[in-house]
C-alpha positions as CSV (number, residue, x, y, z in Angstrom):
1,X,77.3,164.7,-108.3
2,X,73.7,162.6,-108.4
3,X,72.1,163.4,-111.5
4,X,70.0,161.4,-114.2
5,X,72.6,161.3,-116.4
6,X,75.8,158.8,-116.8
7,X,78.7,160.7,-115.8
8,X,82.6,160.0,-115.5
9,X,84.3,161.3,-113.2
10,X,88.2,162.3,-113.8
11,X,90.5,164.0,-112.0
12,X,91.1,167.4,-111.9
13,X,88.7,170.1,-112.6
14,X,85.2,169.0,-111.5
15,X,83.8,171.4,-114.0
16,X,84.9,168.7,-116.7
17,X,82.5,166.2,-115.6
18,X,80.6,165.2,-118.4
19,X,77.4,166.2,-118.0
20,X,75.7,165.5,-121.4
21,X,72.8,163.3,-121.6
22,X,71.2,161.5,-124.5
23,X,67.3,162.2,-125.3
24,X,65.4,161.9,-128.9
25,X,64.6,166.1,-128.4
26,X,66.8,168.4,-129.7
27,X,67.3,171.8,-130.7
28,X,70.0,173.9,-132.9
29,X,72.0,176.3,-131.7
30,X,74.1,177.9,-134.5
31,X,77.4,178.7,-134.1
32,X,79.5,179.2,-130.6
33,X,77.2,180.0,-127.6
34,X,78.8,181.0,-124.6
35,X,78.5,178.4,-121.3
36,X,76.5,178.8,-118.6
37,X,78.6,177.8,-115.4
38,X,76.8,177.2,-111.5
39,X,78.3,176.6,-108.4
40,X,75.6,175.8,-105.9
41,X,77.0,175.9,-102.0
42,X,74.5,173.5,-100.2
43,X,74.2,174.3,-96.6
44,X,72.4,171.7,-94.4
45,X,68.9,171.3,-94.7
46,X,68.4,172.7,-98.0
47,X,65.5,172.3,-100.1
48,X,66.2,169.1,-102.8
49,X,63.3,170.6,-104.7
50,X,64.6,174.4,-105.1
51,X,67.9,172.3,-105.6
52,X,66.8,170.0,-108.6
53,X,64.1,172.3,-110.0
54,X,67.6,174.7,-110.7
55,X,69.9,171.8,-111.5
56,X,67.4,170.1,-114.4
57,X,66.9,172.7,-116.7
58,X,70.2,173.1,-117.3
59,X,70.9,169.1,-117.7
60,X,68.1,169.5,-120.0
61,X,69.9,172.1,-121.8
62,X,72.5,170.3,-122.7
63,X,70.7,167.0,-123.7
64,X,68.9,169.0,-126.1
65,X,72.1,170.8,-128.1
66,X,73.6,167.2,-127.6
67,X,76.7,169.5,-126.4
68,X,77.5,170.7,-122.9
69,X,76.5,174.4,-122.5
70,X,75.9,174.4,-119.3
71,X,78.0,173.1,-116.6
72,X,77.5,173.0,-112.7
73,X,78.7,171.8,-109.2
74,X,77.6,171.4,-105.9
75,X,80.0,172.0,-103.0
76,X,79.8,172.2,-98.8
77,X,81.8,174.1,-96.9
78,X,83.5,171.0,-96.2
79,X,83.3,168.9,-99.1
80,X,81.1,166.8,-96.9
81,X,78.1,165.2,-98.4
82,X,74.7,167.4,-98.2
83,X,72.0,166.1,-96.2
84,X,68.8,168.0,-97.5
85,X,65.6,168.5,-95.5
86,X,64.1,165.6,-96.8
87,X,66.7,163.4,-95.1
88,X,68.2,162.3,-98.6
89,X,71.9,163.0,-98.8
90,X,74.1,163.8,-101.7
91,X,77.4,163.6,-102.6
92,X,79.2,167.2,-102.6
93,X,82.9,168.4,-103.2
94,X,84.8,171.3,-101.3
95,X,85.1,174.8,-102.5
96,X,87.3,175.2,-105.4
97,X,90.7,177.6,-104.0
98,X,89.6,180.2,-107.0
99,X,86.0,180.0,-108.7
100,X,85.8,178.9,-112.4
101,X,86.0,182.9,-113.8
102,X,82.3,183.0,-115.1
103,X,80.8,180.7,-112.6
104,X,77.4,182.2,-110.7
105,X,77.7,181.4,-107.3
106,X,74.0,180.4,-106.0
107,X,73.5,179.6,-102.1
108,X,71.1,176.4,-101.6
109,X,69.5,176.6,-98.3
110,X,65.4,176.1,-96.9
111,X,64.1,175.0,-93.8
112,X,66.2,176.9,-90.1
113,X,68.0,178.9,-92.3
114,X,69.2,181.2,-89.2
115,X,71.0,178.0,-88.1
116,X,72.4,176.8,-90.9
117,X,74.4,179.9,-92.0
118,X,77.9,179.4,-91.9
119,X,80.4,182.0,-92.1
120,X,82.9,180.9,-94.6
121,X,79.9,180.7,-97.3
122,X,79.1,184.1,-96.1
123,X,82.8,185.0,-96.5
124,X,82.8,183.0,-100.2
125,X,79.9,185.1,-101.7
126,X,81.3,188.1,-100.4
127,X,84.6,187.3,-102.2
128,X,82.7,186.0,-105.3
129,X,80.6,189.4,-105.3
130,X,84.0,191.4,-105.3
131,X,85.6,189.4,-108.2
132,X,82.2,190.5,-110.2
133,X,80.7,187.6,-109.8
134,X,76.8,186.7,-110.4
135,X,75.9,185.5,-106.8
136,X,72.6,184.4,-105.5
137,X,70.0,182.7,-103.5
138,X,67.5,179.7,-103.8
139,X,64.8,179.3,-101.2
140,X,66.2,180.4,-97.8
141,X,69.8,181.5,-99.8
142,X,69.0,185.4,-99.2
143,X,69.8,185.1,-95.2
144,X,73.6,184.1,-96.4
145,X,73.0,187.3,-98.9
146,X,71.9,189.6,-96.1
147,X,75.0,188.4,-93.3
148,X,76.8,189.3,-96.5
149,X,75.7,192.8,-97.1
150,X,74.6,192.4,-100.7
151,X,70.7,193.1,-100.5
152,X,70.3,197.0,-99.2
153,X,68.4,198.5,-102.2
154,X,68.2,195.4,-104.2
155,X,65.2,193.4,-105.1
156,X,65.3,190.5,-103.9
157,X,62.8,187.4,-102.6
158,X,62.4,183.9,-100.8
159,X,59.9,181.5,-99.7
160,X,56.8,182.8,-98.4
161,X,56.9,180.5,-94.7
162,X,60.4,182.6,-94.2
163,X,59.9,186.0,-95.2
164,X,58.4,187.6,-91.8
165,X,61.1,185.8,-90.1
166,X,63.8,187.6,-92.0
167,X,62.4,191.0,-92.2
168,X,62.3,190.9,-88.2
169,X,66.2,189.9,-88.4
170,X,66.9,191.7,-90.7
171,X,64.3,195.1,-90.8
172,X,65.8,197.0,-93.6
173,X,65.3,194.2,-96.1
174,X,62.2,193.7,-97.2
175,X,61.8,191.1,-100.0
176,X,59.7,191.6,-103.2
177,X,57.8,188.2,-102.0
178,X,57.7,187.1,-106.0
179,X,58.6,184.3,-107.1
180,X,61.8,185.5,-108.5
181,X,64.3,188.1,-108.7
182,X,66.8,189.0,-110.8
183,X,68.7,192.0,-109.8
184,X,72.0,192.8,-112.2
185,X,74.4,190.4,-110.3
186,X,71.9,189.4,-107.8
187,X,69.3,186.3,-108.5
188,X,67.3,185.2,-105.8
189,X,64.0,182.9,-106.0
190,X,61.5,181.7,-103.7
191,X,62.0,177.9,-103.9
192,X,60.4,175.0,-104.9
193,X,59.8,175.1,-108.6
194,X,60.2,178.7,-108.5
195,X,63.9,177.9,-109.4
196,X,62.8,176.5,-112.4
197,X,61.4,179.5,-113.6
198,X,64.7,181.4,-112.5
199,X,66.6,179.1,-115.0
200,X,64.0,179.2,-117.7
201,X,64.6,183.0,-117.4
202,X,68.5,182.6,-117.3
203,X,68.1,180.4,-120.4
204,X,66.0,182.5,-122.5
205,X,68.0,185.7,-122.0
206,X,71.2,183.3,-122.5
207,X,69.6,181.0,-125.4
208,X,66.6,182.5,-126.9
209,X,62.7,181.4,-126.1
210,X,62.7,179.1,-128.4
211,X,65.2,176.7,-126.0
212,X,63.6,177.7,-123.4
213,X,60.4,176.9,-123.7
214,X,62.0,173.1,-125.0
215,X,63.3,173.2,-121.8
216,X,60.0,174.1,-120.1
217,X,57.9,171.6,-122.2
218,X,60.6,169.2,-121.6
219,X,60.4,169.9,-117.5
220,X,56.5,169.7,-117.6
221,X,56.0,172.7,-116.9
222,X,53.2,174.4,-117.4
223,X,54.7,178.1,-118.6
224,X,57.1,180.4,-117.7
225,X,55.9,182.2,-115.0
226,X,57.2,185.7,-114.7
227,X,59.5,187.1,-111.9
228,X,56.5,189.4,-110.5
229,X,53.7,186.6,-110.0
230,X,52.8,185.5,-106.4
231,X,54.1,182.4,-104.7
232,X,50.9,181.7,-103.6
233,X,47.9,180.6,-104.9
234,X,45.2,183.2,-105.2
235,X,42.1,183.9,-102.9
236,X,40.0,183.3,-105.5
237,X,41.3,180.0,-106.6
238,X,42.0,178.9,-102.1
239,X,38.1,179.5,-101.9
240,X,37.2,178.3,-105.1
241,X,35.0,181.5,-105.6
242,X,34.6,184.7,-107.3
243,X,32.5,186.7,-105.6
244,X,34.6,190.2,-105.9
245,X,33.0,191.5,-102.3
246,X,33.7,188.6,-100.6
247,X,37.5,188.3,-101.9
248,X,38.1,192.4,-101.0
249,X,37.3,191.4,-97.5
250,X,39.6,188.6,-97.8
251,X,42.4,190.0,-98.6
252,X,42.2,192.7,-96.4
253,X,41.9,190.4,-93.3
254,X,44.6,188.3,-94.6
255,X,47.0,191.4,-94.7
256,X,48.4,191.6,-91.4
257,X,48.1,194.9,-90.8
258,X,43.9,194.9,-90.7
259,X,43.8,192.4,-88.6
260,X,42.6,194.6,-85.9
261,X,39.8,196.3,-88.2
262,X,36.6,196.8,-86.3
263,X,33.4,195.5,-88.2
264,X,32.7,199.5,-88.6
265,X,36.0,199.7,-90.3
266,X,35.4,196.7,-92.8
267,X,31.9,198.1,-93.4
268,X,33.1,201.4,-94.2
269,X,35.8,200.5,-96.6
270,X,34.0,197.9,-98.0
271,X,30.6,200.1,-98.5
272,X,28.6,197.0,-96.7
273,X,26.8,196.7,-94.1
274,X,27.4,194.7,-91.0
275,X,24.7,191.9,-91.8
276,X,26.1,191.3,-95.3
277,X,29.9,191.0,-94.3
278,X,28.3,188.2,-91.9
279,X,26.5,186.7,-94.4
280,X,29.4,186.2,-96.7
281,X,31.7,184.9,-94.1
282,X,29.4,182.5,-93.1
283,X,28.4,181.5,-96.5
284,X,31.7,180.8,-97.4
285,X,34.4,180.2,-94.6
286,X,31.7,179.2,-92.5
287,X,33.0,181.4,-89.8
288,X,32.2,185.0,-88.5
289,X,34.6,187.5,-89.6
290,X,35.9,188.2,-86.2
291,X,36.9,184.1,-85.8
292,X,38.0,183.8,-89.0
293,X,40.4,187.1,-88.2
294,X,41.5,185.0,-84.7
295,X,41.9,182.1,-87.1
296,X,44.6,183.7,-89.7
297,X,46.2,185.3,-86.7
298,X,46.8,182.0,-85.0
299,X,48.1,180.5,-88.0
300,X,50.6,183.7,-88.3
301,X,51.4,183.2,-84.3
302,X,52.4,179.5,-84.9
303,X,54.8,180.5,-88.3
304,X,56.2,183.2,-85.6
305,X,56.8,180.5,-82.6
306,X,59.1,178.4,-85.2
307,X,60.8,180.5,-87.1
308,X,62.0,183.3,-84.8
309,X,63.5,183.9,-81.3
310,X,60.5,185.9,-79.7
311,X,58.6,184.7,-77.2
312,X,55.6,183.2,-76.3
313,X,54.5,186.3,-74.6
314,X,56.1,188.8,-77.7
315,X,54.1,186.5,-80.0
316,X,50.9,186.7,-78.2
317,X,51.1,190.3,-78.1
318,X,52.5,190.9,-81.9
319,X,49.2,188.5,-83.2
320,X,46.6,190.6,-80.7
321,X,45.9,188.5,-77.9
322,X,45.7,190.5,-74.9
323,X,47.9,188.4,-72.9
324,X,50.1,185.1,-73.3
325,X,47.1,183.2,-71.2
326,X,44.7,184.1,-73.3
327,X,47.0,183.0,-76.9
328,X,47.9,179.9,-74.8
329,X,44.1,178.8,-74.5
330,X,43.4,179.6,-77.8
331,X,46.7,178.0,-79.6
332,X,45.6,174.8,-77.4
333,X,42.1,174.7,-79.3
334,X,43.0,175.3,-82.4
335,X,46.3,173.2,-82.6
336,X,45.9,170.6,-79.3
337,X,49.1,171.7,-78.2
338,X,50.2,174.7,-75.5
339,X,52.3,177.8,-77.5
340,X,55.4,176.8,-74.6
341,X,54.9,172.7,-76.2
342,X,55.1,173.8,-79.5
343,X,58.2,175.4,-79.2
344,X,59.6,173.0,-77.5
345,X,60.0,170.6,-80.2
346,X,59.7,173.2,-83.4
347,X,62.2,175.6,-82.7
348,X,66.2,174.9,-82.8
């Protein structure tokens, strides 16, 4: 497997690989620790960054006990190299016939994650889930989860772009939308450096806090977020104000389900009047509440067009336009491309 460190590469169980770098930071763990074993299934497309952000902290890990603790593997269904979403590839191995015994098994997926699901991964995690295993999902993993019946009445989460997409294929899931979540033998995490947090948690439970905020410092990051923060940034900081009116309003037209408030709604939640909600709009998105609304719900109608089957005329009607002419002239403004063009060459 590409990592940064030297490894050999003998025969037999690829779970021997060495996979112990040198480094000039160390820490001491006394006495016999248990080992922390992965198996990450990469199915095409997946996310190099989830992917990496999981895989270095527990490379790190090991270069600082200067012992191997940790060990890991990536596999394909077919042993086939995996081609990420960023075009790099990687080399992979096949399935082992029996999983190492206290291996997690951790689904790698991210970008068209309805069309990369394969049914022998499906089938593995299902077995692996039987045998007591620790399965779980990074990024887009949860769709294999679902197809394999392991998330009613667990908490659970994935990236933001891909979490209406799911909950309309699957409508009795809804994820937690955290960053992370770690559910007995269910671990799930939103992506990106998300994963990294994951592991940090998985290594202080494992290891202590003391190596794992090493490992932290060691991955730059900035803290250990906690399972329960957002995966996006807040209102606050993605206006770069704190006006506490202005932010109420906000969030309410960001959440879906007010996008249809009428301005006498908003003023009477809000206890403003019509002329101030205006005023702060325009003062800081520049926009009357009513476009800014259209605005958000044109962005949602795009996300909608790529990541699920409906169509242009389910979408137009599901983001409030009053007909699939109307969203058409309006998508063409705002993105200089008709809703029928866009899904032309976004959707697979």
């Amino acid at each position: 497997m590409d990592t940064d460190q030297a490894s050999t590469r003998p025969t037999g169980d690829p779970a021997t690989y060495e996979q112990t770098s040198r480094g000039i930071a160390s820490i001491v763990l006394e006495g016999d620790v248990d080992t922390l074993d992965f198996t990450f299934v990469g199915l095409p497309k997946a996310s190099m960054l989830a992917f990496t952000s999981a895989v270095e902290p527990l490379r790190i890990i090991n270069q600082l006990a200067g012992r191997q603790i940790a060990r890991w593997r990536l596999v394909t269904p077919d042993g086939a190299p995996l081609t990420f979403s960023s075009g790099l590839s990687m080399m992979a191995e096949s399935p082992p016939r029996d999983l190492p015994r206290h291996t997690r098994l951790i689904v790698c997926s991210g970008t068209e994650p309805e069309t990369s699901l394969s049914d022998a991964v499906t089938a593995m995690v299902r077995r692996a889930w039987r045998h007591g295993h620790i399965v779980g999902g990074i990024c887009t993993g949860a769709y294999t989860l679902a197809e394999a019946g392991l998330l009613l009445g667990r908490r659970f989460t994935l990236h933001w772009e891909n979490t209406d997409s799911f909950e309309l294929r699957y409508p009795k899931l809804l994820s937690t939308r955290q960053l992370f979540a770690i559910d007995n033998n269910v671990m799930t995490c939103a992506g990106g450096t998300a994963a990294t947090d994951m592991m940090l948690s998985v290594l202080n439970d494992r290891y202590g806090p003391i190596a794992a905020s090493v490992v932290m410092e060691m991955c730059l990051h900035p803290a250990m977020r906690m399972p329960d923060e957002a995966q996006k940034a807040s209102l606050a900081f993605t206006f770069g104000v704190r006006n506490a009116r202005f932010l109420a309003l906000i969030q309410d037209i960001e959440n879906s389900e007010n996008w249809f408030d009428t301005m006498d709604t908003l003023c009477e939640k809000h206890a403003l009047s019509r002329r101030q909600i205006e005023r702060l709009f325009k003062k800081y998105t520049g926009h009357s509440p009513q476009a800014y609304a259209k605005l958000r719900r044109l962005d949602h109608a795009r996300l909608q067009l790529a990541t699920t089957n409906m169509s242009v005329h389910e979408v137009a009607i599901a983001c409030g336009f009053e007909s699939a002419r109307v969203f058409a002239v309006n998508f063409k403004k705002r993105f200089g491309i008709t809703p029928t063009e866009y899904t032309a060459t976004h959707r697979r």
